[in-house]
C-alpha positions as MATLAB code, in Angstrom:
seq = 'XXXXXXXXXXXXXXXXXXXXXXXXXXXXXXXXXXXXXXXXXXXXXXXXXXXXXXXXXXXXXXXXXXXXXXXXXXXXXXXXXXXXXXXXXXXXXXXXXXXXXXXXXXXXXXXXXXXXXXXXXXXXXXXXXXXXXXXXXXXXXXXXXXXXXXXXXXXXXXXXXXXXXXXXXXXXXXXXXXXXXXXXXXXXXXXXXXXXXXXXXXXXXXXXXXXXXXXXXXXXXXXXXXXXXXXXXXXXXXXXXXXXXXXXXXXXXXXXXXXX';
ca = [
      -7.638   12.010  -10.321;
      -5.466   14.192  -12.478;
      -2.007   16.315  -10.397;
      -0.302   18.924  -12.010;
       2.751   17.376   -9.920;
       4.929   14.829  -11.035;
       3.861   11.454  -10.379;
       5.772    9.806   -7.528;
       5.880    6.237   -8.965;
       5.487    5.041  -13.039;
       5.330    1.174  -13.386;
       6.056    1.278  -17.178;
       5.110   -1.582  -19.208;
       6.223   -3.997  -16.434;
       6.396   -7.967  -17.042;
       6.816  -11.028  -14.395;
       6.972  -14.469  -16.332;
       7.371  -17.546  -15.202;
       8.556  -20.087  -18.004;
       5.212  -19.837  -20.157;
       3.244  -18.106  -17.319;
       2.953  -14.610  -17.981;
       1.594  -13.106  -14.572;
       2.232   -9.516  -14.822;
       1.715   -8.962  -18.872;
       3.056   -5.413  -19.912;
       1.061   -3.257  -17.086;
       1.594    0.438  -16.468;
       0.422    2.584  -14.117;
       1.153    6.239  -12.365;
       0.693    7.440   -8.250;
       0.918   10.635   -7.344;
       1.580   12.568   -4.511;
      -1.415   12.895   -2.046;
      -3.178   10.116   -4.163;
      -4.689    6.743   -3.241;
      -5.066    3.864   -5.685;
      -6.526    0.707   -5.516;
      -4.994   -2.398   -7.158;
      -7.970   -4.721   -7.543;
      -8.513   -7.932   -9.179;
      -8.655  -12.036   -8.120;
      -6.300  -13.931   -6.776;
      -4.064  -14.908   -9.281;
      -4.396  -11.975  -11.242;
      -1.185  -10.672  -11.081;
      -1.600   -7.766   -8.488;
       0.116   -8.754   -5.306;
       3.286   -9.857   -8.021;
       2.881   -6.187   -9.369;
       3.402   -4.832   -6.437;
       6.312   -7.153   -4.900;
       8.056   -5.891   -7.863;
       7.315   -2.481   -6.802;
       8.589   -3.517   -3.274;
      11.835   -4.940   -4.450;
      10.832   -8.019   -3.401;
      10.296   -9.241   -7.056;
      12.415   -8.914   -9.554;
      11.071   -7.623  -13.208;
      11.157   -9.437  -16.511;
      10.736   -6.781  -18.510;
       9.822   -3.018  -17.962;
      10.681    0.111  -16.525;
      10.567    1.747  -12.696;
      10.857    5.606  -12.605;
      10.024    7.543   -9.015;
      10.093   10.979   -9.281;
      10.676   10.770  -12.881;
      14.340    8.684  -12.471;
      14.116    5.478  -13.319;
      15.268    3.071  -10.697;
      16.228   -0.794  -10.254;
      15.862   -3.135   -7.387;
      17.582   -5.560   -5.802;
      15.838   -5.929   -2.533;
      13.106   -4.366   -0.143;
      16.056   -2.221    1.017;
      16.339   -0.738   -2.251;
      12.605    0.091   -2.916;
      12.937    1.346    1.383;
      15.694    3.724    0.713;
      13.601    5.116   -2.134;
      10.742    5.935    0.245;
       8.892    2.660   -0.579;
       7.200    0.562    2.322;
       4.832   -2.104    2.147;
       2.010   -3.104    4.850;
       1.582   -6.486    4.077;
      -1.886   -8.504    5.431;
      -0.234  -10.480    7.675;
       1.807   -7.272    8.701;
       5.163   -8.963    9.294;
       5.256   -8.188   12.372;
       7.343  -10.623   15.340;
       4.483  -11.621   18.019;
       7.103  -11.752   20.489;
       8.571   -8.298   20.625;
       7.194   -4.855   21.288;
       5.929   -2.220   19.516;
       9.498   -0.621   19.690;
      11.567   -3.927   18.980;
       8.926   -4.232   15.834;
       9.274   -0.673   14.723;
      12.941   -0.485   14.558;
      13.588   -4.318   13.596;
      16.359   -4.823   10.908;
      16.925   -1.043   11.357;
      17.996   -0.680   15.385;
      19.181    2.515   17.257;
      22.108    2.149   18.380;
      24.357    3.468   21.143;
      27.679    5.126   20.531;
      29.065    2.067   21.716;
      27.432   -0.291   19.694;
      24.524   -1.792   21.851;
      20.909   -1.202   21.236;
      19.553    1.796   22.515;
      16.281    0.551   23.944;
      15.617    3.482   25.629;
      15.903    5.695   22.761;
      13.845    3.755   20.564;
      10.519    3.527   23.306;
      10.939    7.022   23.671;
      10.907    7.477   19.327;
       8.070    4.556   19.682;
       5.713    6.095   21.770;
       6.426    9.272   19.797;
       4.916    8.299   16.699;
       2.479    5.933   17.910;
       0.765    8.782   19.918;
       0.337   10.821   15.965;
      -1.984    8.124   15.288;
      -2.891    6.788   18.416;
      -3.062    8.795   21.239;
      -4.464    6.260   23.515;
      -1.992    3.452   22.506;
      -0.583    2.467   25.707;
       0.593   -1.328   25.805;
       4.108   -0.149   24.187;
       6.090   -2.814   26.426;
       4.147   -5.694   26.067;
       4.389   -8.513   23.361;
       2.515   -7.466   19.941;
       1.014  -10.870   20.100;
      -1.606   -9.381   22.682;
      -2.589   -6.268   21.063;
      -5.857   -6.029   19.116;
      -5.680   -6.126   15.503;
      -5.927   -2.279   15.281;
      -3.111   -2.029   17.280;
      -0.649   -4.341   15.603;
      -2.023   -2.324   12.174;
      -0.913    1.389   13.544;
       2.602   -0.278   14.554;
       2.981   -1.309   11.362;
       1.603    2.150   10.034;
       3.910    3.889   12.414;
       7.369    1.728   10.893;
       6.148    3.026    7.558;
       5.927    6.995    8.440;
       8.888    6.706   10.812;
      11.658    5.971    8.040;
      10.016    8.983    5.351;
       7.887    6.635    3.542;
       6.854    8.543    0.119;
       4.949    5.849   -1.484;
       3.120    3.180    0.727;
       1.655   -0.196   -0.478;
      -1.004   -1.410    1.854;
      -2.208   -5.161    1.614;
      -6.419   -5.678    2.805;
      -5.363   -3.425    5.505;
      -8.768   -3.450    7.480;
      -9.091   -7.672    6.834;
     -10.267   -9.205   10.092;
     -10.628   -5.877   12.056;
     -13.867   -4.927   13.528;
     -16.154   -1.804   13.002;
     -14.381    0.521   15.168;
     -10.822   -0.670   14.095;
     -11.905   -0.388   10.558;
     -12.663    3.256   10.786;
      -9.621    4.047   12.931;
      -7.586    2.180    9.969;
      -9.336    4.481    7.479;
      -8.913    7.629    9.022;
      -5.205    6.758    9.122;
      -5.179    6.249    5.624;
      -6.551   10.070    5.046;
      -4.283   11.382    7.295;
      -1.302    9.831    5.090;
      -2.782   11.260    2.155;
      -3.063   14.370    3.746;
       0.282   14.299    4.489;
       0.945   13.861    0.487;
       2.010   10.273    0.690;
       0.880    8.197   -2.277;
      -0.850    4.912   -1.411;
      -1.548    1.786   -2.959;
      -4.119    0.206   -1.968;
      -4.841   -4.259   -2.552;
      -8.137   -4.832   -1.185;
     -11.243   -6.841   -1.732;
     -13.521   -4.446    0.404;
     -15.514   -2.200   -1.803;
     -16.391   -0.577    0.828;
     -13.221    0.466    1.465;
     -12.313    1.025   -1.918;
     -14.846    3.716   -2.391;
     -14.652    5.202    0.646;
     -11.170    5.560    0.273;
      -9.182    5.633   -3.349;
      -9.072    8.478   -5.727;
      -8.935    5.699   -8.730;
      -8.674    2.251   -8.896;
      -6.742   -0.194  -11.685;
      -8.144   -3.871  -12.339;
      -5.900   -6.204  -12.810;
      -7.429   -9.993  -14.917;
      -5.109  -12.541  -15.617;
      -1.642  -10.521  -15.278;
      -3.373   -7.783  -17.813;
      -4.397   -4.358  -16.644;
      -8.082   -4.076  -17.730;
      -9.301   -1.023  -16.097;
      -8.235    2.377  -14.863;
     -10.348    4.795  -13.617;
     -11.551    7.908  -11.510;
     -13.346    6.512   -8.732;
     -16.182    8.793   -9.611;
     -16.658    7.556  -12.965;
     -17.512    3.622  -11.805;
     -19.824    1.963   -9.590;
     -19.190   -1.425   -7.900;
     -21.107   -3.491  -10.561;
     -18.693   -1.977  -12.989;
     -15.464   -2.974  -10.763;
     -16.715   -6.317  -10.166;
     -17.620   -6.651  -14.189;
     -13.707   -5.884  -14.471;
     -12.584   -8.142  -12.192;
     -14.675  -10.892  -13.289;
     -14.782  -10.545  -17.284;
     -11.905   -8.384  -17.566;
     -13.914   -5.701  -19.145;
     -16.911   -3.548  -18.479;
     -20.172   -3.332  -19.251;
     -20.799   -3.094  -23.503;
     -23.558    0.299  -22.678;
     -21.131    1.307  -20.088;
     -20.314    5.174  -19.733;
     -18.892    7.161  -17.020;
     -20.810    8.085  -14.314;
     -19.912   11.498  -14.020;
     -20.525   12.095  -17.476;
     -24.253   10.181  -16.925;
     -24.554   12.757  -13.614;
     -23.382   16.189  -15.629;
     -26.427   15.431  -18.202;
];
């Protein structure tokens, strides 16, 4: 997908080595506003340490970070936040324990004037934001540790959108959900984009990749093999990518096969 608009993240020739190890090897890519990408390849091949390093939680070897066209440096997840930059990991990082407010505001609590936690403010911003994309989530006050996994994935959703997220990285997040969940999830995921947010999306579910991204990049052994409008490939071409690193040798785009 092409945007007249300035692209809201450029990775620019970014490396991650590791002595001899080169697991992110010179890899550049662009998101734009509204846009949804999907960062695919094995384990191991250098995707989920692409985007830690777009998290902050990774620090470069070589390469270049611009958003919004400035280029940038991080230190920490704090750095890459107060840019606009969250990150839904799989495991969603969320603390069984505590409730959907305590999760939502953790690290970043509402506080009274007089220094204690405002726990009343922060249900009442809670069930604010988890009604946008829930309406029927209910269980605010109990531990997060009994909520369904749709649940737990809209709090971690709502922390994003709460603190002005621009540019969202989302790791497999329909993995272990059901049907219903799944589609719940998705839906989400258009609304963001609606909403012009620019999404990266790490997932092994074609399904979700097609139903979902604009274009997807394949990463193979820390190199990026593959970028493309989601209308020009099929899954045999993405898995051809992922597998062999390239595509196809009588491969053509299928939206150039489609306009003959």
């Amino acid at each position: 997908m092409t945007s007249p608009a300035p692209p809201l993240v450029e990775m620019i020739g970014i490396e991650k080595h590791f002595g001899g190890v080169h697991a992110v090897n010179g890899v550049s890519l662009k998101l734009f506003p509204g846009e949804i990408v999907g960062v695919l390849g094995h384990n191991g091949a250098g995707k989920s340490c692409l985007m830690r390093i777009l998290s902050g939680a990774m620090l470069p070897t070589g390469g270049e970070i611009r958003i919004r066209g400035k280029t940038v440096s991080f230190d920490s997840p704090n750095d890459a936040r107060d840019l606009g930059i969250e990150t839904i990991y799989q495991t969603l990082a969320l603390a069984d324990h505590l409730d959907a407010p305590a999760n939502l505001f953790l690290g970043r609590e509402i506080k009274t004037r007089f220094g204690n936690l405002d726990d009343a403010r922060m249900l009442s911003e809670a069930r604010k934001v988890l009604a946008t994309l829930n309406p029927n989530f209910r269980n605010l006050t109990d531990p997060v540790l009994s909520l369904s996994g749709g649940q737990r994935q809209v709090i971690a959703i709502a922390r994003a959108i709460y603190f002005d997220v621009k540019v969202l990285i989302m790791d497999e997040p329909t993995a272990a959900l059901g049907p219903s969940e799944t589609a719940m999830v998705a839906d989400l995921v258009r609304r963001l984009k609606a909403q012009g947010i620019g999404i990266l999306l790490v997932s092994h579910d074609m399904h979700d990749v097609f139903e979902l991204c604009d274009r997807v990049v394949v990463m193979n052994k820390g190199n990026l093999v593959g970028e493309h409008d989601i209308e020009d490939v099929t899954k045999d071409d993405i898995l051809s990518l992922i597998i062999k690193g390239e595509l196809p040798l009588d491969w053509t785009p299928r939206s150039a096969e489609m306009a003959q």
